[in-house]
N, C-alpha and C positions, 0 to 999 in steps of 0.2 A: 287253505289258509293263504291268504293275499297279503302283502307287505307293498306300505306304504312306497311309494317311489322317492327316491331323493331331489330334492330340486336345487338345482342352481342359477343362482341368483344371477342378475343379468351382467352386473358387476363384472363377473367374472369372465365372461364373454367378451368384455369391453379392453381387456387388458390384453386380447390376444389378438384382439380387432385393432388396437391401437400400437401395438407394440413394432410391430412389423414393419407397416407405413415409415413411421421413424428412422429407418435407416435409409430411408427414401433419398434421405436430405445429403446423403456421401455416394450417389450414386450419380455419376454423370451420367450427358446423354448414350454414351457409347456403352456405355453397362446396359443403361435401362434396354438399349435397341439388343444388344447379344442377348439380355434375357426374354425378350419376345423372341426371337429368332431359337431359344433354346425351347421355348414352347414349344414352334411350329414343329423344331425335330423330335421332341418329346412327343406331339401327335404322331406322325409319323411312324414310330418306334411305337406306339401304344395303337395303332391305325393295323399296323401289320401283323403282330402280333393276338390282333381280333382275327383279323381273316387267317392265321393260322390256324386258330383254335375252331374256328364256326365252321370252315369249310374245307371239303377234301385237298390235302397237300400235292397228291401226284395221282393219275391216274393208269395204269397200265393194260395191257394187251398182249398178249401170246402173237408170236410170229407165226408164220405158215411152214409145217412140218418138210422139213429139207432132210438130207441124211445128216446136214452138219452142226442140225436141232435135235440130232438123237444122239442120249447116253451111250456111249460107246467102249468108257474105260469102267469095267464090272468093279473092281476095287475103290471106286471113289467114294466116300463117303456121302452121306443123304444130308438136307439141315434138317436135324432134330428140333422141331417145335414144338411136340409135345411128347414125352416120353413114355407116356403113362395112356397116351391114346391114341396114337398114330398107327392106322391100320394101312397095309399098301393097296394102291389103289388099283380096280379092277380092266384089265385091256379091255380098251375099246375096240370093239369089233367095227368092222368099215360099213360104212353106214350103206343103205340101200338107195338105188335108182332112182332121183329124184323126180315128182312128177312134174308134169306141166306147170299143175295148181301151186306147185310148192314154192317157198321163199327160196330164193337163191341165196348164199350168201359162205363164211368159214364156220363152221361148228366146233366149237371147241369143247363142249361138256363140263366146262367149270359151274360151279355154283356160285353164289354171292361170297359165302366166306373165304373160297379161295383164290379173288379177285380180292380182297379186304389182304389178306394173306399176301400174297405179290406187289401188293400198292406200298403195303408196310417193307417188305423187303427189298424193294427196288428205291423207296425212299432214301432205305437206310443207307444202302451201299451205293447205289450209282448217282443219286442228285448228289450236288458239289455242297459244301460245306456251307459258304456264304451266300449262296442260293436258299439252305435251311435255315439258317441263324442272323439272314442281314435285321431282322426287324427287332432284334434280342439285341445285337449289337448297336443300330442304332440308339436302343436306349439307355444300353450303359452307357457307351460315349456321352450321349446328353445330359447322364445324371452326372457322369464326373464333370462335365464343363458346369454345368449347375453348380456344384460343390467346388469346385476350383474360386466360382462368382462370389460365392459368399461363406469361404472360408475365414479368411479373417474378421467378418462377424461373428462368428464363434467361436475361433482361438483363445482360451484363456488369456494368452498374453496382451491381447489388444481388443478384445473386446469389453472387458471394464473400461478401457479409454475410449473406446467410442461409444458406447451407454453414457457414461460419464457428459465425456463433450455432447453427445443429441442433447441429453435431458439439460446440462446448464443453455443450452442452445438455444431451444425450449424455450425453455424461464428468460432468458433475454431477449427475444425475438417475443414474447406477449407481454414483459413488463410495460407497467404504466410509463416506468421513468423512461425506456430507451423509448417510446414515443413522444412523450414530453422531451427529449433532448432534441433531438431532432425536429421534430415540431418548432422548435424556437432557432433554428438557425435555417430551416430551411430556404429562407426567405434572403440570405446573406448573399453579398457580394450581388444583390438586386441590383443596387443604384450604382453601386461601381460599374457592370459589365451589361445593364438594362439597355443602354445604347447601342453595343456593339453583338449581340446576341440576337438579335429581331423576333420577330414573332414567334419564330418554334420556339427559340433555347427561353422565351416568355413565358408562353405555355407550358411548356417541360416544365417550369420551376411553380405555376400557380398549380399546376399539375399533380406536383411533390407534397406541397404545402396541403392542399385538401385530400391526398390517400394519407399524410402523419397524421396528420389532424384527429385527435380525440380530445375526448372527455376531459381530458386535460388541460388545464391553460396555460401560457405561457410565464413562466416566472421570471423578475428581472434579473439579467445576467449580471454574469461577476465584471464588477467597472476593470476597467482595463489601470493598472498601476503604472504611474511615472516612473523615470529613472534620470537618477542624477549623474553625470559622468564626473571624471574626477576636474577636467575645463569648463563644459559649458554647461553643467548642472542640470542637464536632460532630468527626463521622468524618470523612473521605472517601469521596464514593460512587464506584461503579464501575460502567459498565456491563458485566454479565458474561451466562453462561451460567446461569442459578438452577436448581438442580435441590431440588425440593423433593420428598419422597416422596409415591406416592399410600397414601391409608387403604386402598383395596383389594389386596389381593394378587394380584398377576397373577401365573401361570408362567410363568418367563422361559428361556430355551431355551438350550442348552450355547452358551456363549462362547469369545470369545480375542481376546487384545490384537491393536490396532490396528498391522500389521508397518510395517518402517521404509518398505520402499520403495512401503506405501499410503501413507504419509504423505508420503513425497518427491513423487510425483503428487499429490497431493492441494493439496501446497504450491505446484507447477510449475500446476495448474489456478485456484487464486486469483490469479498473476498473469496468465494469460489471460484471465479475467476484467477484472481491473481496465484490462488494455491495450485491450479489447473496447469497453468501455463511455467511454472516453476517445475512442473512433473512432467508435462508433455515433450517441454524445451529441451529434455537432457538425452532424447534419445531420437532413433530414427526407425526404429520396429516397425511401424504400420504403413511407411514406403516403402522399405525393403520387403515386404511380406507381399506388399501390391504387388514391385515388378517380379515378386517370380509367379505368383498364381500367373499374372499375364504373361510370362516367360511358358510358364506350362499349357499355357491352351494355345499357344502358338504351336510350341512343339507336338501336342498335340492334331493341332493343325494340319500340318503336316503331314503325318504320320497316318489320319484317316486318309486325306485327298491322295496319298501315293497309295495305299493299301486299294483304296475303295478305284478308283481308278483301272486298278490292271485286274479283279477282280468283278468289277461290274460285266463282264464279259463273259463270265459262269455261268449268267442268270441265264440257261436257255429254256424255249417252250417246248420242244421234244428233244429227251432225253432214252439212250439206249441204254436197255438194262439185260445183265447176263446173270443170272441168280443159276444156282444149282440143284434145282428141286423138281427133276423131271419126272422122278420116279412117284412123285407128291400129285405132279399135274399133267406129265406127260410133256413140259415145254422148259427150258432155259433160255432162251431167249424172247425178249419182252421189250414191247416200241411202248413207251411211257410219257405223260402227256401234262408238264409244271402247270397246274392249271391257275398260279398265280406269278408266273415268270412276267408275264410283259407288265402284271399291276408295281411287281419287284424292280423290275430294271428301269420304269418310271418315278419311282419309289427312291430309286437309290437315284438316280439323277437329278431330283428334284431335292434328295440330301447333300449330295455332292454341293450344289449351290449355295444352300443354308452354310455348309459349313465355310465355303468359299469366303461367303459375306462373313459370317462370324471371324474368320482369321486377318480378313482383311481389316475387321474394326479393330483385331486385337494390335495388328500390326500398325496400326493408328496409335492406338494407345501407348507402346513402347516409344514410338515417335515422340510421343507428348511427355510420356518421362524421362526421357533421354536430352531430350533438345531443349528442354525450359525447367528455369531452375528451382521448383520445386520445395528446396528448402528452406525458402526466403519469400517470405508475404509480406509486399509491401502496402500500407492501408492509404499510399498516396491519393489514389482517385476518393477515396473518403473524405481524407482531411479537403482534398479538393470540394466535394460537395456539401459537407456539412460545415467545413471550419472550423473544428476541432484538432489544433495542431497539434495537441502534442501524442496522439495513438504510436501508440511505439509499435516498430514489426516485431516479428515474429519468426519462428526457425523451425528446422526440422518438421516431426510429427505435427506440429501445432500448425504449422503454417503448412504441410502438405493437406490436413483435412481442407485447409479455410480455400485451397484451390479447387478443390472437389467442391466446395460448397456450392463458388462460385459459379462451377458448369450445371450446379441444379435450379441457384436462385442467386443471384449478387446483395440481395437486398437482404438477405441473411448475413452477411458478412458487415454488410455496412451497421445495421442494426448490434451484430456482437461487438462492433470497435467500440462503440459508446463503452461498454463497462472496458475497456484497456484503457480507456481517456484518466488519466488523473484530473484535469480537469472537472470530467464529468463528475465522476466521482466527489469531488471536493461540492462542488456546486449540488448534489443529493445531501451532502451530510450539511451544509447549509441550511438546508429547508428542513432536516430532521432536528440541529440543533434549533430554530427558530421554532420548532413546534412542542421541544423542552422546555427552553428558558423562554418562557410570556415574559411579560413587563413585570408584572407583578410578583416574578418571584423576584427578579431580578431586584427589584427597589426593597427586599426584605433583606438582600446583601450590603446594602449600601452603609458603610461607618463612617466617622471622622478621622483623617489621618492625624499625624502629630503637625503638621501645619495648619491643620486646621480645616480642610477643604474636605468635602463630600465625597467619599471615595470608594469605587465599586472595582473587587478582586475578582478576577475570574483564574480558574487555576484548572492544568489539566484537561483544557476541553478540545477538541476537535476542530472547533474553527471562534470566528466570534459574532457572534448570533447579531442580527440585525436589529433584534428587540432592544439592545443596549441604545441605539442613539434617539430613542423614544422615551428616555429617561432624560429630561431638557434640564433637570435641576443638576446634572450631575457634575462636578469638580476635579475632578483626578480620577485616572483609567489605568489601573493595574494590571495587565495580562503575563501571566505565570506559565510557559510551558503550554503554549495554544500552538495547534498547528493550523498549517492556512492560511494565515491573518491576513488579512487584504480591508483596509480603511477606505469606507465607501464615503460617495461625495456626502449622505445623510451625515454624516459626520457634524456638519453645519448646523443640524439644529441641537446640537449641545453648546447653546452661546457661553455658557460660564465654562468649560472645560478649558483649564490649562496646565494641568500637569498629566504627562503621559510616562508611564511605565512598560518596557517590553521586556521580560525576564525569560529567557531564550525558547523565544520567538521570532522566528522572519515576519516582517509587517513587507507588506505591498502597497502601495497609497496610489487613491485616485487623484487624477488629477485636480478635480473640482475641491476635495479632502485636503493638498498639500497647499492650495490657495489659502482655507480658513485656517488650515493651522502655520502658515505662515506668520499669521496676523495676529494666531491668539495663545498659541500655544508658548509656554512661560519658561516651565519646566520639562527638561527629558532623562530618564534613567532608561538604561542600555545594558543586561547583562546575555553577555554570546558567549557558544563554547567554539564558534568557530569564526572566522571573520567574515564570512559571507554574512552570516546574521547580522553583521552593522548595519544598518540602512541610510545608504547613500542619500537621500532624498533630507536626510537631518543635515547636512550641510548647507540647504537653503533659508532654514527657520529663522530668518530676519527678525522675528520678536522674543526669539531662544535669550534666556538669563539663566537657567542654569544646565548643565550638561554633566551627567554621573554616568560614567562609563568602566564595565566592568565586563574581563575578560581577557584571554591568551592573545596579546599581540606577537610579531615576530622579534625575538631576543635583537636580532642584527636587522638595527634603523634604516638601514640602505636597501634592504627588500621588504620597508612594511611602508605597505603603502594602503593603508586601513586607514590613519588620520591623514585623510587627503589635502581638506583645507579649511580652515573654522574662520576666512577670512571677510565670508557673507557675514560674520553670527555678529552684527554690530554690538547691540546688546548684550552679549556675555559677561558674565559677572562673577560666575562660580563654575568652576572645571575642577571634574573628580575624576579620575582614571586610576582605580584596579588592575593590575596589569604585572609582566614581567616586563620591564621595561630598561634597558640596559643605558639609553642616553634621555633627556626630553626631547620629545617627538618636535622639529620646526614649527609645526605648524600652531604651536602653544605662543611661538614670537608673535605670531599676527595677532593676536589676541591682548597683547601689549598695552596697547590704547585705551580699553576700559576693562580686563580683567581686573576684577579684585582677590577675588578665592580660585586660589589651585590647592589640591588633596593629590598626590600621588604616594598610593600604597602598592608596594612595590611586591609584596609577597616573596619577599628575602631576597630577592634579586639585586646584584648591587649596584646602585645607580654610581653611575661616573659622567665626569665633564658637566658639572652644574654650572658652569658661565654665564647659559643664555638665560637664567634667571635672573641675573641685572639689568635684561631688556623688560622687564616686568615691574618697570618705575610704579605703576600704580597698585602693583600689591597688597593689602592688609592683612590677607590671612594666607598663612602656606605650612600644611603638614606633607613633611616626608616620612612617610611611616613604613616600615620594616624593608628599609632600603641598604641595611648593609653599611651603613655613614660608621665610622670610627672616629669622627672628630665633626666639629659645625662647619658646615660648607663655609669659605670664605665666600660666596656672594652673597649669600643670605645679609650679609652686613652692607652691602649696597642698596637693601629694601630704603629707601626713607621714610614711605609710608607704612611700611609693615606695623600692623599692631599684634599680630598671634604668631607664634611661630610655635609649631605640633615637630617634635624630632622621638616619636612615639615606635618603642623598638628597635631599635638599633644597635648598634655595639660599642656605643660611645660611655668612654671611662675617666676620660680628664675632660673638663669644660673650659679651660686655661682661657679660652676664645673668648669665655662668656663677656669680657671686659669690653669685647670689641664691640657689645652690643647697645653702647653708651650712645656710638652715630645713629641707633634708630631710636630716636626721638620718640616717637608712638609708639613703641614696642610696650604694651601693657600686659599681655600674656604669655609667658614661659612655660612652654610643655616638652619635662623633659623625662617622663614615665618612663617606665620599661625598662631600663636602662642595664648599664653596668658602673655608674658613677662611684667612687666611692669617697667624694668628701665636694664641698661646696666652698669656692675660692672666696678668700675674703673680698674680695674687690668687686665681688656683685653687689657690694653696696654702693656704687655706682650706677647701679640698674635703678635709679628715685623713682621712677615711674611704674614701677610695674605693681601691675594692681590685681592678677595671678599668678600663684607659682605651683608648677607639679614636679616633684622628685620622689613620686611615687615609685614603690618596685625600683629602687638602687640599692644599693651597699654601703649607705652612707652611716656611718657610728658616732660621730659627732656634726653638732650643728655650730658653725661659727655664729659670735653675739655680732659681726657682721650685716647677717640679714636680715635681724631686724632693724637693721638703717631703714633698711625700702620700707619706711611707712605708711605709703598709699596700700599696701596690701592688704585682700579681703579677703582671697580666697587660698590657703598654703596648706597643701598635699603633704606631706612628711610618711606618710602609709608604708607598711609594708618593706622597711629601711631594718638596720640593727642598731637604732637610736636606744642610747640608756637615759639625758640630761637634759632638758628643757630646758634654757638657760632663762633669768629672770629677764631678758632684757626682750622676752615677749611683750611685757605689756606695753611696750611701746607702740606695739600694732593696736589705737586702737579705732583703725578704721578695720581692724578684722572683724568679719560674718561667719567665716567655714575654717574652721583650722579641725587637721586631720592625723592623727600619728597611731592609725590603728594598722596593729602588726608588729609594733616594734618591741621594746624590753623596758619601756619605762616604768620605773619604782613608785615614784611618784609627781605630781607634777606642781612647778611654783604659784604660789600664791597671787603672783603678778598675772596671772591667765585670766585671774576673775577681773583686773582693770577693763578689761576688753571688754566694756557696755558691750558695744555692737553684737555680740556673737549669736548665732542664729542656731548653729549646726556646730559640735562640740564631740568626735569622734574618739575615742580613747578604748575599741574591744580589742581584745588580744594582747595584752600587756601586762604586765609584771604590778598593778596598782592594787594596793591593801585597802588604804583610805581614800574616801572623798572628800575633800574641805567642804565646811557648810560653808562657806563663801562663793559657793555654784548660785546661790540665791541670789548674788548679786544680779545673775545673769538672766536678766528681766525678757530678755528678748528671747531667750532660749526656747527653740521649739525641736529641736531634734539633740539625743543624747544618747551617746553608743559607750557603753560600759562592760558589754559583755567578754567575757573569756580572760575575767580580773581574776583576783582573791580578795572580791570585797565581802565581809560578813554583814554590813547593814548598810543603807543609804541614810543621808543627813534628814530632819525633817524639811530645811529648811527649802528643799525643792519645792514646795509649796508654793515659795517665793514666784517662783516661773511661772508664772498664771499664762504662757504661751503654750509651755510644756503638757503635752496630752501622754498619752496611756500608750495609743501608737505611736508617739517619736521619742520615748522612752526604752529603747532597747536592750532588755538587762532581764536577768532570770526570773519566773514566777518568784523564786521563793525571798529574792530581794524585796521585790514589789511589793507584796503581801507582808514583808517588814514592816513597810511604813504608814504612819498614825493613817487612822480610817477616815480620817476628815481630807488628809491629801488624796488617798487613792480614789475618792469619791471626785473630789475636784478634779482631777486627771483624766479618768473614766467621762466625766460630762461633757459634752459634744459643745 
């Protein structure tokens, strides 16, 4: 019966063909030469050890019978060889007369087996030990220096880290991208150093450019970003990718873009890297492991050349042998013949050397661990040749391999700093976001903001895709928690963009980028969690109108030096700053001259020493909001132009001040929400002008008949107060549109409400109201009406009247609505 053979697949042959090689790449020169030199003595040791085995080790001879060759003490013992067959052997009688004819020569009467018999025991006893066993010992020696060479390829402990680092080594050393990187700078610092470098160091570099050179083409680099100093309003720098052209023309060989899913590996291998190098970093195991194996074959070293040395001297080619077995052969004395001594003592001299060379490399090698530092790789000659500045070194483990690498191949080393480049990195995930967001999805994100402009969000992404400035119709640019941001000169062809949004995000701008948006850019919102994310470069925007800045300034003015200077921003109009801000920042002075809107929300912080807001002659609108205020700042009354005034949150309880507010002239609206007020000074009726009022969220319980003097009012917040009494002398507003008293306890409200033609918006939910007057009829303008969280049982029919009045600006329970005649709820219900 025959059975199939099993076959294996070639595969698997490949993996033990390939595996090996791979560690080739941490083997310097001085390793690879000791393991050729451990060959030649592993020959040697397997050389000798042949001629052991194939041919006779010793050969012997009986001496010529003397009396001092004959047995002479009867009590000695015989060597027992065999006990079971040993007969003694018969006296030789003296031989006869020899003839003429005859051979002359000693007669000994031995046969072949007891020369076989003699050879073996004259082996055993009188050759020298290392005369028998040099060629056994040569090979152990060998295999332990073998084993010594490439222990720590196999040590548990360190050999997942160097599987690990080969294979990611590997992977970066054939990616497309770490060719593409390099391919594109290789040509750098050409025109700078083309002059002073001459023909070779020319060569060298078109040299470089045609071995990078793949498949790959070159992508455009990341533009270099301005920086603005806090004097002379510099750029921003950037560390990027430079690709400058060389003056030489090389031929560069058919291309094609970088596909996506090189670039998804490519991206999945930088983070192998970085996790690599956070494990490698933290310890020094596979240096310390190196210098003892080479501590060991040193000592080893040693240790053969003094041994081998004083015993190379044993090996002789006649040896005397005194065995005791006359009674066996009639002789104990035997002249015996090494018939492999002179191959042996050539043999061991010719190892002596090997090992000589080998300790001498090894004693290289401790030289080279000792005296240079090892645990510090620096990638300067890199950044030198590629330009890639910002490769960080490296320590310990991680940077002991990349020295080894170096003695096998430097071009491996250079090749791995690409993925250490954040740079690079940044610049791969560029090309993988540009190969997500196309145009076209992009313009399916685009809405109208509440200003009204064209406006595309981008939130959470990795960098910002180059496909956005291909979107020409676009009007506002929101970015939300992008990293990388870097504003390339393309920038320019968004003619209509003028509102920019950065929501903690660092932006980088090109030069050519802060040119166009000098000129066009309108609006800027700023939200940072740290102050680095400001971007200096916003203090040149000559065409900047409004600035919204949000974010942790430093508490103490005298070390924030974040609002550097706004005194370029000619055009300023509107300044909003978010912040914990303990005084106003100076730099809001220079803005004096055409400031109208400043917003500071303070985030409970309490602002003090408001003075320098009376340098602020051109103000119209200024909220302080949740600033900690306990009373109205006195300069706020040196505004002349002020028409708004926002004191939104605060802890302001008496308004006593409000009188003072008769010197701003313009002052039309009053924002005094949030508050803790709890009553309204008669002598705001002094305030004629004002044509809003919010005393929203106060504690106010009565309303003085007072404020209805200020007749220009349109717009009066009352919400959210413990008002019970609407007084009649409402209807004297009737330039009101929005009156408001939902939240408070009113029973019911006077009949004078309904004089109020104008009213537009009629808020009344969450109060204590039973009945509605049909006199709401009157209010022909009416289109919004909030009655909800009354105790009304039915609505009048007479809202019919409000032919403005719809179904949604009726806000009141189904089962009121459904109350009223079916001709009104049809009319209301009708578009």
């Amino acid at each position: 019966m025959s059975f199939p053979r099993a076959m294996i697949p070639v595969t698997e042959f490949k993996q033990f063909t390939d595996h090996q090689p791979a560690f080739r790449v941490l083997k310097p020169w001085w390793d690879v030469f000791t393991d050729y030199i451990a060959i030649a003595m592993l020959m040697i040791g397997v050389f000798g050890c042949t001629l052991q085995v194939m041919q006779d080790k010793i050969i012997c001879l009986p001496k010529r019978t003397s009396p001092d060759n004959l047995r002479t003490d009867p009590n000695e013992t015989l060597v027992n060889v065999s006990a079971n067959s040993y007969v003694p052997p018969t006296p030789v009688p003296s031989p006869p007369a020899a003839s003429a004819d005859e051979m002359k020569g000693l007669k000994t009467n031995l046969d072949l087996q007891q020369y076989s018999f003699i050879n073996q025991m004259c082996y055993e006893r009188a050759l020298h030990w290392y005369a028998k066993y040099f060629p056994y010992l040569v090979l152990i020696h060998t295999l332990i220096f073998m084993l010594c060479s490439n222990f720590w390829f196999k040590f548990p402990g360190s050999s997942s880290k160097i599987e690990h680092f080969i294979s990611i080594l590997g992977k970066c050393f054939d990616s497309p991208w770490t060719t593409r990187a390099l391919s594109e700078v290789s040509g750098e610092n050409a025109e700078e150093k083309g002059g002073k470098a001459g023909e070779k160091s020319h060569a060298a570099k078109v040299a470089l450019a045609t071995t990078l050179a793949t498949v790959l083409p070159p992508v455009p680099p990341l533009l270099p970003a301005p920086h603005l100093s806090a004097a002379e309003g510099d750029l921003v720098k950037t560390q990027s990718l430079r690709s400058i052209p060389e003056k030489i023309v090389v031929e560069k060989p058919v291309v094609s873009a970088l596909d996506q899913k090189e670039g998804e590996q490519a991206k999945a291998l930088f983070e192998k890297v970085k996790k690599f190098r956070l494990h490698v970093e933290e310890g020094d195991l596979l240096y310390s492991m190196y210098v003892r194996q080479t501590i060991i074959k040193v000592i080893k070293f040693v240790f053969i050349v003094v041994y081998n040395s004083i015993l190379v001297s044993k090996v002789n080619f006649m040896v005397e042998c005194e065995v005791n077995i006359q009674e066996m052969t009639g002789y104990y004395k035997f002249s015996c013949n090494h018939t492999m001594a002179h191959l042996f003592s050539k043999l061991s001299i010719c190892y002596l050397c090997f090992v000589s060379v080998y300790g001498l490399t090894c004693l290289y090698t401790l030289y080279w661990l000792f005296y240079r530092s090892l645990k510090e790789y620096s990638f300067e000659h890199v950044r030198h040749e590629t330009g890639i500045d910002d490769i960080p070194d490296v320590r310990n483990d991680f940077a002991f391999m990349l020295h080894l690498i170096d003695q096998y191949d430097p071009l491996y080393s250079k090749r791995f700093a690409v993925f250490l480049s954040e740079v690079s990195e940044n610049k791969l995930k560029q090309l993988n976001l540009n190969n997500e967001w196309t145009v076209d999805k992009l313009r399916q994100k685009l809405q109208t903001n509440g200003q009204g402009r064209l406006e595309l969000q981008l939130f959470m992404l990795s960098g910002l895709p180059d496909t956005v400035f291909e979107l020409t119709e676009l009007q506002s640019l929101r970015l939300e928690i992008l990293g990388n941001v870097t504003i390339p000169a393309t920038v320019a062809q968004l003619e209509g963009l003028r509102e920019l949004s950065l929501y903690q995000c660092s932006a980088k701008i090109h030069t050519a980028a802060l040119a166009f948006l000098k000129d066009n850019l309108q609006v800027l919102r700023v939200k940072f969690d740290d102050t680095w994310e400001l971007p200096t470069w916003m203090y040149g925007l000559k065409s900047l109108e409004e600035l919204h800045l949000q974010g942790s300034l430093s508490p103490d003015l005298s070390k924030n030096v974040t609002l550097e200077s706004l005194r370029e921003l000619k055009n300023l109009k509107v300044l909003g700053i978010k912040s914990n801000l303990t005084k106003i920042p100076p730099a809001i002075a220079e803005t004096s001259g055409h400031l109208q809107t400043l917003c500071i929300h303070n985030d409970g912080t309490k602002l003090v020493m408001l003075n320098s807001l009376k340098k602020l002659v051109n103000l119209t609108e200024l909220a302080l909001i949740h600033c900690d205020l306990e009373r109205i700042p006195h300069a706020v009354f040196s505004l002349a132009n002020l028409q708004e005034l926002d004191l939104k949150e605060n802890h302001l309880r008496s308004v006593e001040e409000i009188i003072s507010f008769q010197h701003c002239r313009k002052l039309t609206c009053l924002k005094m929400w949030h508050n803790s007020i709890a009553y309204i000074p008669e002598h705001i009726k002094k305030l004629g002008g004002l044509e809003c009022l919010y005393f929203c969220h106060n504690k106010i319980e009565v309303l003085p008949s007072h404020l209805f003097l200020c007749n220009k009012l349109r717009h009066l917040d009352l919400g959210h107060n413990d008002i019970r009494f609407i007084p009649p002398e409402i209807g004297v507003l009737q330039n009101l549109q929005d009156f408001c008293i939902t939240g408070n306890k009113v029973e019911s409200l006077p009949d004078e409400l309904y004089f109020c033609k104008k009213l537009k918006a009629l808020r009344m939910g969450r109060n204590s109201l039973s009945v509605l007057s049909p006199k709401v009829g009157n209010l022909a303008l009416l289109s919004l009406l909030e009655l909800r969280g009354n105790h009304l049982e039915v609505l009048p029919r007479e809202l019919g009247n409000c032919r403005s009045l719809k179904r949604s600006g009726l806000l009141v329970e189904d089962a009121l609505f459904d109350g009223l005649p079916s001709d009104v709820r049809e009319q209301m219900k009708a578009e």
